[in-house]
KOLTOR-991221 format. One line per field, with one value per residue (C-alpha): residue in one letter; x negated, y negated, z. Coordinates in nm, 3 decimals. Example, Ala and Ser with C-alpha at 12.3 -4.5 7.8 and 13.67 -1.06 7.14 Angstrom:
2
residuo A,S
east -1.230,-1.367
north 0.450,0.106
up 0.780,0.714
END
This chain:
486
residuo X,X,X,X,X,X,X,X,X,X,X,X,X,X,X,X,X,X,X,X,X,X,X,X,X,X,X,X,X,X,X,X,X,X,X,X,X,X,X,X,X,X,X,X,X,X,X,X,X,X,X,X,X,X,X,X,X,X,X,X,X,X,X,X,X,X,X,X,X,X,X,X,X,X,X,X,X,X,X,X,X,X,X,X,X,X,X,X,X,X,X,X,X,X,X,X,X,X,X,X,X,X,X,X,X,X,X,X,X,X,X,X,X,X,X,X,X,X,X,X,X,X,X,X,X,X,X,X,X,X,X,X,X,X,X,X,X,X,X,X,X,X,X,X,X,X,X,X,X,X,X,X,X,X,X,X,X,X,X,X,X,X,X,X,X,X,X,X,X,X,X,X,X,X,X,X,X,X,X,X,X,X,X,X,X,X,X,X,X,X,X,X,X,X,X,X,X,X,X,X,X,X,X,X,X,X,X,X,X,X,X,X,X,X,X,X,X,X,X,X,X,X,X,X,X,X,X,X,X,X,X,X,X,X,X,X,X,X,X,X,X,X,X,X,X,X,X,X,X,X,X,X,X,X,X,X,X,X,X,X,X,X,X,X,X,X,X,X,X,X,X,X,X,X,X,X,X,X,X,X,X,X,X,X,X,X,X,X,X,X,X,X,X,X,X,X,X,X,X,X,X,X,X,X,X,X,X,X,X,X,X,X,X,X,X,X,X,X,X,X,X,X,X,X,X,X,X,X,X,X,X,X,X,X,X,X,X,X,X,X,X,X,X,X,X,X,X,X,X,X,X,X,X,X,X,X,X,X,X,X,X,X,X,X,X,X,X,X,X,X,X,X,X,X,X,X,X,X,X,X,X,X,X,X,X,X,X,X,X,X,X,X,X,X,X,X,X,X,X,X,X,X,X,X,X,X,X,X,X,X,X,X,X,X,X,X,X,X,X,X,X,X,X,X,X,X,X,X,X,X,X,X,X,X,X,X,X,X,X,X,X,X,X,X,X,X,X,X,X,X,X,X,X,X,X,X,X,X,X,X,X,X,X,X,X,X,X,X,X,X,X,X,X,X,X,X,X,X,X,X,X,X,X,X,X,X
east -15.447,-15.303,-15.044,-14.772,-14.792,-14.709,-14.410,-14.160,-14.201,-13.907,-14.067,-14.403,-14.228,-13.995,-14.337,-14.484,-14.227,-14.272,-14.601,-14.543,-14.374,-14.540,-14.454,-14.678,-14.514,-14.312,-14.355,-14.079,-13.847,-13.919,-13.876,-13.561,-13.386,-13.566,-13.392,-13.063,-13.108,-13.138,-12.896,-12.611,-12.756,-12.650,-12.325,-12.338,-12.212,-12.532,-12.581,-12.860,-12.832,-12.966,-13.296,-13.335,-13.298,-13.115,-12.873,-12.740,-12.460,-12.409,-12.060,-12.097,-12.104,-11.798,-11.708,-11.914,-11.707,-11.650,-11.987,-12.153,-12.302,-12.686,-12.902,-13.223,-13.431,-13.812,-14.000,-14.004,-14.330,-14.689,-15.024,-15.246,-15.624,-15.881,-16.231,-16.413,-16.571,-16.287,-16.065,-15.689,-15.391,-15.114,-14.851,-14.915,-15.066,-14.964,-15.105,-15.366,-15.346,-15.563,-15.636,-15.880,-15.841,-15.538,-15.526,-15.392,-15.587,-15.551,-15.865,-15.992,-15.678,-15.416,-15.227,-14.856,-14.757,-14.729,-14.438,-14.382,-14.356,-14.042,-13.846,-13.940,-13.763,-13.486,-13.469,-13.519,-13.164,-12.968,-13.065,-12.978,-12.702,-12.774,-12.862,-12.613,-12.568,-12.294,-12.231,-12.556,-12.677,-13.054,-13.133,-13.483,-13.626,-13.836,-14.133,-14.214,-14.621,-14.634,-14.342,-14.061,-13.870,-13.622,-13.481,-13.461,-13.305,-13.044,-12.700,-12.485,-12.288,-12.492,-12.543,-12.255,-12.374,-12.434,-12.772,-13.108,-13.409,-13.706,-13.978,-14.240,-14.445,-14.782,-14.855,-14.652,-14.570,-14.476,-14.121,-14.141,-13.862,-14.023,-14.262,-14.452,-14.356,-14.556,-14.613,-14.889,-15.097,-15.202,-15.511,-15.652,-15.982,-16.048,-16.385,-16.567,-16.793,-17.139,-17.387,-17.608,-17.996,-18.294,-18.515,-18.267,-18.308,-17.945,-17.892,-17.555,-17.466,-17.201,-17.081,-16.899,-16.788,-16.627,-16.314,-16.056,-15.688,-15.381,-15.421,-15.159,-15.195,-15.561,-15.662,-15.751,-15.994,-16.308,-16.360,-16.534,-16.391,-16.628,-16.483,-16.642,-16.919,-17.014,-16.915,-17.151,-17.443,-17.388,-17.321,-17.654,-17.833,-17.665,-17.836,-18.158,-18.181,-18.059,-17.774,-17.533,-17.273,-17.095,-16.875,-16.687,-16.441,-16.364,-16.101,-15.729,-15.390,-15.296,-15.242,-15.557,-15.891,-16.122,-16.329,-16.568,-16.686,-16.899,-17.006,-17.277,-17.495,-17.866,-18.117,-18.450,-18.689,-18.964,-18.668,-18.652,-18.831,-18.656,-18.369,-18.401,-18.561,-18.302,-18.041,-18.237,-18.277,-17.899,-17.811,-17.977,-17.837,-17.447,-17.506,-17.669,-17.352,-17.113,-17.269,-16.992,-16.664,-16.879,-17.092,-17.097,-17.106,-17.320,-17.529,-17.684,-17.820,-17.896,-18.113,-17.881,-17.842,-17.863,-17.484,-17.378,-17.168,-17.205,-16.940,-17.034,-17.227,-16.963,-16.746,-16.879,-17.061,-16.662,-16.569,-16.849,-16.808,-16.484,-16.469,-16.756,-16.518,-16.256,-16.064,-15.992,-15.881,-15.686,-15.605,-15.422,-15.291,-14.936,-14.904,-14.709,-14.784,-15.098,-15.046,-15.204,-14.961,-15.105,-15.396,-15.475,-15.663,-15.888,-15.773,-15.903,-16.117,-16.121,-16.260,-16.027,-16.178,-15.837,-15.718,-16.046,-15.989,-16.061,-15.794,-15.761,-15.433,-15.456,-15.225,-15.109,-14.867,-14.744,-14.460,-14.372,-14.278,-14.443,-14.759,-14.726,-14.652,-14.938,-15.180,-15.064,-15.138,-15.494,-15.610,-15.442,-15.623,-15.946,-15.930,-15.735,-16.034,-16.253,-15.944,-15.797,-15.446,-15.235,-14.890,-14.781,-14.500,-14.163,-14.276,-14.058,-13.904,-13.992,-13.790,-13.670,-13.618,-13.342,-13.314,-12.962,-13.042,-12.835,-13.082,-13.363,-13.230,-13.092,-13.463,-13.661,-13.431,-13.450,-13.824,-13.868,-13.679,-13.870,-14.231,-14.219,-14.348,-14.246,-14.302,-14.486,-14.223,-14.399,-14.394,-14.639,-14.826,-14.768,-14.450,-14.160,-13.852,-13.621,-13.700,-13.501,-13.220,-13.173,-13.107,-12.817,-12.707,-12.734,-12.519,-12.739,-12.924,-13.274,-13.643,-13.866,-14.109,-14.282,-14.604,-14.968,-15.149,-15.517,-15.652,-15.329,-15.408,-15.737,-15.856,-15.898,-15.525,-15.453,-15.156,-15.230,-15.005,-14.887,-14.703,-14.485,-14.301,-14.318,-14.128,-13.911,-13.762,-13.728,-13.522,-13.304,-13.253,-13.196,-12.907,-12.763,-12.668,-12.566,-12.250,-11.926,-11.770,-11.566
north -5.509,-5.613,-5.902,-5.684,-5.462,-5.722,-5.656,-5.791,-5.822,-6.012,-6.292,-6.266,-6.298,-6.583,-6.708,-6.682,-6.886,-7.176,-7.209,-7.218,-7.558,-7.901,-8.074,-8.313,-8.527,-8.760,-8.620,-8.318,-8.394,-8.043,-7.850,-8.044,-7.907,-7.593,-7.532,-7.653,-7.429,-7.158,-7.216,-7.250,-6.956,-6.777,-6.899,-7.067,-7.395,-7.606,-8.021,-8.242,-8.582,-8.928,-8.927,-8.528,-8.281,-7.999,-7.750,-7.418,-7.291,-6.869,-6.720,-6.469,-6.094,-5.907,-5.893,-6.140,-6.482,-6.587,-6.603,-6.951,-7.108,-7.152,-7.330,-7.185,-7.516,-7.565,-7.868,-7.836,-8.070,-7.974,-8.127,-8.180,-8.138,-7.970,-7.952,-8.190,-7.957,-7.786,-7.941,-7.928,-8.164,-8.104,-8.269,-8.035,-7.703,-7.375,-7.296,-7.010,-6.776,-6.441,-6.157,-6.161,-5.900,-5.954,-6.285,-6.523,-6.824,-6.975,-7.112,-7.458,-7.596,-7.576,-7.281,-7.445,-7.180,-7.475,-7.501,-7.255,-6.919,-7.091,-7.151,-6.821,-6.680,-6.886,-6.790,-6.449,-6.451,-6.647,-6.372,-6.071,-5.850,-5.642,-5.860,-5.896,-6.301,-6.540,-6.824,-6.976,-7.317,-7.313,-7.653,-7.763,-8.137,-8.340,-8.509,-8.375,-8.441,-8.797,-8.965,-8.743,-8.957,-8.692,-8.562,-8.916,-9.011,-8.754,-8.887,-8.707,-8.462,-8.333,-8.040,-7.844,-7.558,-7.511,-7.384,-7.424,-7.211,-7.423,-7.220,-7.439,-7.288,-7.131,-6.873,-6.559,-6.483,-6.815,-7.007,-7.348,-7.536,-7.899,-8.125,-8.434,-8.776,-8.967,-9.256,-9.416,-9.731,-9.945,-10.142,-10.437,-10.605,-10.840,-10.913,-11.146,-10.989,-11.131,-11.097,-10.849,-10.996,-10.888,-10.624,-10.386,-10.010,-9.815,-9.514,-9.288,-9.104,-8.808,-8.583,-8.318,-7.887,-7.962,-7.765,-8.041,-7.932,-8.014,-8.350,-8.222,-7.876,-7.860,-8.188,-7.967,-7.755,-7.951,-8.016,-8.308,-8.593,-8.685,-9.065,-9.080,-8.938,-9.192,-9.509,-9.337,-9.336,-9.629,-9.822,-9.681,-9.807,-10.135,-10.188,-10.142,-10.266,-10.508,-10.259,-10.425,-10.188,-10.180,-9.929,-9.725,-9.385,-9.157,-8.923,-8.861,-8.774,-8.954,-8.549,-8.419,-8.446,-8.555,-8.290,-8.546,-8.919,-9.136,-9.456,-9.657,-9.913,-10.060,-10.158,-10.360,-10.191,-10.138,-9.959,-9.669,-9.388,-9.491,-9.466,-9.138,-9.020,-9.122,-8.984,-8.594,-8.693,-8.749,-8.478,-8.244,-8.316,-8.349,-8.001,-7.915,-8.071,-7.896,-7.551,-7.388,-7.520,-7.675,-7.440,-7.512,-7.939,-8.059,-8.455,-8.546,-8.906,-8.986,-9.285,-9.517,-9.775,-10.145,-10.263,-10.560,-10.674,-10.634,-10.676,-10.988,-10.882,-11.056,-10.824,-10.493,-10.568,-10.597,-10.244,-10.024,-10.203,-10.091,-9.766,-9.673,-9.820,-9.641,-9.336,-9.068,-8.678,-8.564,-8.863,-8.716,-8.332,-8.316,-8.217,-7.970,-7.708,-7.639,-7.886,-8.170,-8.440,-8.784,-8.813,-9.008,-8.915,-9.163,-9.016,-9.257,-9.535,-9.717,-10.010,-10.214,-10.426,-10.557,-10.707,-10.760,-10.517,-10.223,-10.027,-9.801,-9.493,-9.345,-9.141,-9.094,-8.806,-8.773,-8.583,-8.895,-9.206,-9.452,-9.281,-9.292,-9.635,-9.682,-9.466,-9.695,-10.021,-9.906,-9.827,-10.197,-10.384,-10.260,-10.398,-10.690,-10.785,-10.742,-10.976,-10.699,-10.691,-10.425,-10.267,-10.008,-9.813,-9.715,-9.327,-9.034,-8.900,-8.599,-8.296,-8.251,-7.861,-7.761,-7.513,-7.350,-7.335,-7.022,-6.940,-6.918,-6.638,-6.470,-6.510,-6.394,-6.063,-6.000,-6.009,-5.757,-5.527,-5.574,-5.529,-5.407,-5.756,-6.119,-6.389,-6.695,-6.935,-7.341,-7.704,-7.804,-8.122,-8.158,-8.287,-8.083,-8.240,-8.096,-8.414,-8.609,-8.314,-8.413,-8.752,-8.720,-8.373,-8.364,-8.032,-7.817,-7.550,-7.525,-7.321,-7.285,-7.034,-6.861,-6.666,-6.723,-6.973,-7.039,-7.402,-7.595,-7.932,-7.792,-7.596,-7.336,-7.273,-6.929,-6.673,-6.391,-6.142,-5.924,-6.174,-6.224,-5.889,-5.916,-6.315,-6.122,-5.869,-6.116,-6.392,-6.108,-5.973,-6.305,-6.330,-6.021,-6.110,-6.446,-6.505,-6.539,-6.879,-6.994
up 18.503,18.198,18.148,17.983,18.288,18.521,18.800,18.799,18.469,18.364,18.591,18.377,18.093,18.147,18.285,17.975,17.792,18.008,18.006,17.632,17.699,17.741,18.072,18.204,18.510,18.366,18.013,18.052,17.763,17.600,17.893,17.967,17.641,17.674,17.998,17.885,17.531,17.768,17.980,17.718,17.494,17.857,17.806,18.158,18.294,18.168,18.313,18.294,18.490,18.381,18.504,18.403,18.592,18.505,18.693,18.556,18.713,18.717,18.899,19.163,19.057,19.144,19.493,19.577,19.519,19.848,19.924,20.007,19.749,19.686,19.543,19.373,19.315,19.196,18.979,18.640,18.599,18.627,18.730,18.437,18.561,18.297,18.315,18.088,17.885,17.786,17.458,17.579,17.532,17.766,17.570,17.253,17.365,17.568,17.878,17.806,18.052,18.181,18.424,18.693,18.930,19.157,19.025,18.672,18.580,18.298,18.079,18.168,18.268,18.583,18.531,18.569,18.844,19.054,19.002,18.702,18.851,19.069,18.716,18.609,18.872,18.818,18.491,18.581,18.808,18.541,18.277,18.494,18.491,18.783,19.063,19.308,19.439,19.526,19.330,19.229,19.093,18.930,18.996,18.810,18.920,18.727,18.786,19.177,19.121,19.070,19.286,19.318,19.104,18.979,19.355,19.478,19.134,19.207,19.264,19.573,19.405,19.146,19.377,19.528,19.731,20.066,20.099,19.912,19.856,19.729,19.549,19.542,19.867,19.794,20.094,20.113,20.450,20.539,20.550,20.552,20.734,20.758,20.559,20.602,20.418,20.241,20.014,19.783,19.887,19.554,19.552,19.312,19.315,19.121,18.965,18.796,18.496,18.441,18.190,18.261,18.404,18.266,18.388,18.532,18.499,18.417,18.510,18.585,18.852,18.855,19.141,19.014,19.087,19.429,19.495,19.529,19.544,19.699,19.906,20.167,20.158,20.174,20.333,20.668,20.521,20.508,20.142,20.021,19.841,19.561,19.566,19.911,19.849,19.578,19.807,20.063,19.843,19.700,20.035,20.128,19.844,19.793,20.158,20.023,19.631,19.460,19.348,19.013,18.980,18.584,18.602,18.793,18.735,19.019,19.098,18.900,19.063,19.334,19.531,19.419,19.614,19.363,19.250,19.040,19.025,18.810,18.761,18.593,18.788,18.784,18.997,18.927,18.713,19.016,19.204,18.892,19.068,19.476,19.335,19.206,19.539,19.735,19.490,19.547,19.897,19.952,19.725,19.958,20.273,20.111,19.974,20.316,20.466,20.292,20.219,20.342,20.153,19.817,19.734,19.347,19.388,19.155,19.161,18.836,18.746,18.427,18.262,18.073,17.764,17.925,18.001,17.853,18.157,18.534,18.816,19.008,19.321,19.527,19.449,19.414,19.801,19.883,19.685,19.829,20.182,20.158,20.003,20.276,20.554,20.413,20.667,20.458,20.566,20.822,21.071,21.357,21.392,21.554,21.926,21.936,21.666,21.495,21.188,21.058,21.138,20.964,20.662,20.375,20.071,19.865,19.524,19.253,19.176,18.796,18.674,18.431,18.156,18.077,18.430,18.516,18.845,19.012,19.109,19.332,19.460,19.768,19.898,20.304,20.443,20.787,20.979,21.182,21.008,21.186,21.200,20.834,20.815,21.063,20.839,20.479,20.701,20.813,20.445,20.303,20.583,20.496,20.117,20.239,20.418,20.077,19.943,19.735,19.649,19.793,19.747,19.957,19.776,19.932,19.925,20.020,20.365,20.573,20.596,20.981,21.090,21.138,21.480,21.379,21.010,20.909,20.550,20.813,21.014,20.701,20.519,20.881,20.889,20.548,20.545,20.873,20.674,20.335,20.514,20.860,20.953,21.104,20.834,20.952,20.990,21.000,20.822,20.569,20.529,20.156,20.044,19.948,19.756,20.092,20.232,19.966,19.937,20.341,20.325,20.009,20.131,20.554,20.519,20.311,20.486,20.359,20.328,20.134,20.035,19.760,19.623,19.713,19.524,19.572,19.386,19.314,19.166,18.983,18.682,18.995,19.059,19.039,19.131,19.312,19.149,19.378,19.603,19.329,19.354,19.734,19.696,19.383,19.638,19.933,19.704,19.570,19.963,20.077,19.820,19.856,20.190,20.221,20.437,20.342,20.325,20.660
END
């Protein structure tokens, strides 16, 4: 399969363009004006709101005017994640896509569907001239991956229509009509440094090739978190030695399950060849553990130049106590449907010179509020009992289903027709900006849903192509039929 055969291939290549475009989380300035560019080189009512997101605004086709009007919505942002061998900068260069199979990766990198292939079809719609739709409003958010800030930063009003489609689900099939909540626990610990003793052996250690991905949509499916497994051998061994730990960087994005974790410590000199026993012995049963869902995880240690600073052994006795004590995964599953209902994910781990502190983001999700706040308490009492400081942030809301929701129906029927089959229709226990829509605009009628991505959050993430034709003709069914306006 080659890329300029892709269907539909207007989607592939307004995919193409964007991935052209920088836009790290937070970092979106030149995909702002390249939306708005594109929007007014459509000649079509063009807006862009104070914190940045942007809304392009397309009449209805003939005939259609008194149609209700929707909302097309996805994130313009993207997850940043590379592999470490591979030289990329996200704020200068294009995404470098390919062909494998059924699938597009891209080289090295996150491939940006997440949420790129949702703008492409936006921009797909807006372009058109023979697609038959209601009034629509393209609404593109900014900065979804790290904290939502540019739905809740959205002021009532910005959006008039009364019903949404979010394209920023990864499973086609499935229409998502709730999501979990969430919010991000912040952790320092302060240490002293100490000159480092004599006769101590360095040496690295390095977990790396897990699978990671999405911290809420993948939390259920056994992966291991390489922050955890660090703390776990070096609780273990911290038992036994006389364990100095000097540094310490694990994990990334607070909604990514680490995929690697490193840190440099030492032990006395006549502890040089236990060490490295028990680092093969644990090795082997972690692989043997996980055989299944990390089949590629990788443990290397490596002999080290002498540090010339340790963390005081108060201290890092506190931080591995802890980070071994730690709950992290799914929590509690809900009791009524098969979904995870409450987790929290130990996402990174870095040692600051500057402040003198480790810090450490987690992240917890849950469909019911107080479980949430439940979950956020249990992680802050465990490092306020190794007298960290903690901040729990204010996080986001869940999005409640909604049992008369009128898009649903229209989206279920459409769908039978389309494939001969019923669509899964369920919540999700990542976090979808619907929540935040919900509490500004209670009216709007709202799913979600889109193509099947495999690896979100990870150099893995990759689009399986043919669900985007299948999604393609759905969206374009679902507005060809949407009601008329009371």
């Amino acid at each position: 399969m080659e890329e300029n055969s892709l269907k539909p291939a207007t989607v592939f290549e307004c995919f193409a363009e964007v991935n052209k475009i920088p836009r790290p989380s937070m970092k979106e300035e030149k995909m702002i004006k390249f939306l708005v560019d594109f929007g007014n080189s459509l000649g079509l009512e063009t807006v862009s709101d104070e914190v940045g997101n942007v809304i392009i605004r397309k009449p209805a086709t003939p005939g259609m005017e008194n149609r209700k009007m929707v909302v097309l919505q996805s994130h313009m942002d993207m997850v940043c994640e590379k592999n470490n061998d591979v030289d990329f900068d996200f704020q200068k260069d294009a995404i470098q896509t390919y062909i494998d199979g059924e699938w597009m990766k891209a080289k090295g990198t996150t491939l940006g569907a997440d949420d790129g292939i949702g703008v492409a079809m936006e921009m797909a719609i807006l372009k058109s001239n023979d697609i038959e739709h209601g009034p629509i409003e393209c609404l593109f958010t900014r900065d979804e991956e790290t904290g939502l800030t540019g739905a809740e930063g959205m002021k009532p009003g910005f959006m008039k229509g009364d019903m949404l489609v979010n394209l920023d689900s990864e499973d086609e099939g499935e229409i998502f009509v709730s999501c979990a909540g969430g919010c991000r626990t912040f952790v320092q610990l302060p240490y002293i440094p100490e000159v480092t003793p004599q006769g101590l052996f360095f040496f690295s250690l390095k977990i790396k090739g897990l699978n990671g991905g999405h911290s809420g949509d993948d939390i259920d499916k056994k992966r291991a978190n390489a922050n955890k497994l660090l703390a776990r051998f070096l609780y273990q061994s911290q038992k036994k030695f006389d364990l100095r730990l000097a540094d310490i960087q694990a994990g990334g994005l607070h909604n990514a399950i680490p995929r690697e974790a490193a840190c440099l410590c030492a032990v006395p000199m006549q502890d040089k060849e236990q060490i490295r026993i028990d680092w093969n012995l644990f090795a082997a049963d972690v692989q043997d553990e996980y055989c299944v869902t990390e089949p590629t995880m990788e443990f290397i240690l490596e002999s080290e130049e002498t540090a010339t600073e340790v963390v005081d052994k108060a201290s890092s006795t506190r931080l591995i106590t802890a980070l071994q004590a730690l709950d992290n995964g799914v929590f509690a599953f809900c009791q009524d449907i098969e979904l995870v209902e409450t987790s929290s994910n130990l996402a990174s781990i870095h040692l600051n010179r500057e402040t003198k502190t480790i810090d450490i983001n987690s992240s917890q999700r849950s469909s019911i509020y107080s479980a949430r706040v439940n979950m956020a308490n249990t992680i802050a009492a465990v490092f306020e009992l190794a007298g960290a400081k903690v901040d729990i942030g204010e996080g986001y809301p869940g999005w409640k289903m909604n049992p008369k929701s009128e898009i649903l129906k229209i989206a279920v029927e459409q769908y039978v027709k389309l494939f001969g089959r019923q669509p899964k229709v369920r919540g999700i226990h990542a976090g979808l900006e619907c929540g935040l829509f919900s509490e500004k605009y209670p009216h709007l009628d709202m799913v979600s849903f889109g193509p099947t991505l495999r690896g979100v959050h990870s150099p893995d993430e990759r689009l399986l192509i043919p669900t985007v034709e299948m999604v393609w003709k759905h969206l374009l069914a679902i507005l060809k039929n949407i009601p008329s306006k009371d």
